[in-house]
N, C-alpha and C positions, 0 to 999 in steps of 0.2 A: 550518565548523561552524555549523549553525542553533542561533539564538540560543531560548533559554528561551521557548515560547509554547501557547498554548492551540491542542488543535487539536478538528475536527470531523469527524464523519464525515454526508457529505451525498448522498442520490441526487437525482443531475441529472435534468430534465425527457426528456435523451434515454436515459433509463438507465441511465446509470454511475453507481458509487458512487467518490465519492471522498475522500480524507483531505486535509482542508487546512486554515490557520490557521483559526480562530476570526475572525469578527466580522461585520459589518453589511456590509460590501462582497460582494456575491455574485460578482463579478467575480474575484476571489481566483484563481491560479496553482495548482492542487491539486501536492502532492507526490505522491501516488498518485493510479492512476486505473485500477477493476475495474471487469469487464462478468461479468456473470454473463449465459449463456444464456437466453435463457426456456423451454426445458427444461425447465434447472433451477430456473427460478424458478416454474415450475408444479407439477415435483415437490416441491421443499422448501413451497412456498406463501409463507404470511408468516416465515418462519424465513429464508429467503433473507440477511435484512436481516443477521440476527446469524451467520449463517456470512460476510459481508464483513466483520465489525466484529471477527471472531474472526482471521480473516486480516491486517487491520492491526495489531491486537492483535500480532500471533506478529511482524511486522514490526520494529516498533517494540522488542520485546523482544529481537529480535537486531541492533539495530544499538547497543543502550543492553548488549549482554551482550561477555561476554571473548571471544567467538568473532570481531567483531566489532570491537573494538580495538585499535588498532595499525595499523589498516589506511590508508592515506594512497595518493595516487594517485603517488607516486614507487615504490612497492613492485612495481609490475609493471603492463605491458601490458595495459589493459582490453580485449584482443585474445586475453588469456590464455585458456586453455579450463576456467579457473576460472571466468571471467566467461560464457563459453558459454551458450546457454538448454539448458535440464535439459527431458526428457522424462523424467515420474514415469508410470507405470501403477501 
């Protein structure tokens, strides 16, 4: 379990946005790491920023929600097709 800390939401010089601790080290491990198209980042424009920050947002709130605890890596196979990637249309 990560320990209590400040985090940030930062885009990198090659584009990604990413969420990782807080602080003066820019070197920092991101815990997430999103690419928005630039597609979409010409359709959305300057909104891009907060549709990433709305995405970590929704993250964060299911890993801190009841859906989400309980959950330990003895519980099953991360092979499981729980864990499978999801195609949403």
């Amino acid at each position: 379990m990560m320990k209590d800390t400040y985090l940030e939401i930062v885009e990198l010089e090659n584009g990604e946005i990413v969420l990782r601790p807080a602080g003066e080290d820019d070197d920092k491990t991101p815990i997430a790491t999103l690419t928005i198209s630039d597609d979409t980042k010409d359709f959305l424009k300057d909104r891009y920023f907060e549709l990433a920050k709305c995405m970590f947002h929704a993250g964060i709130d299911f890993v801190y929600s009841e859906d989400f605890g309980g959950m330990d890596s003895s519980e099953g196979d991360v092979h499981d097709e729980e864990f499978m990637p999801r195609i949403l249309h």
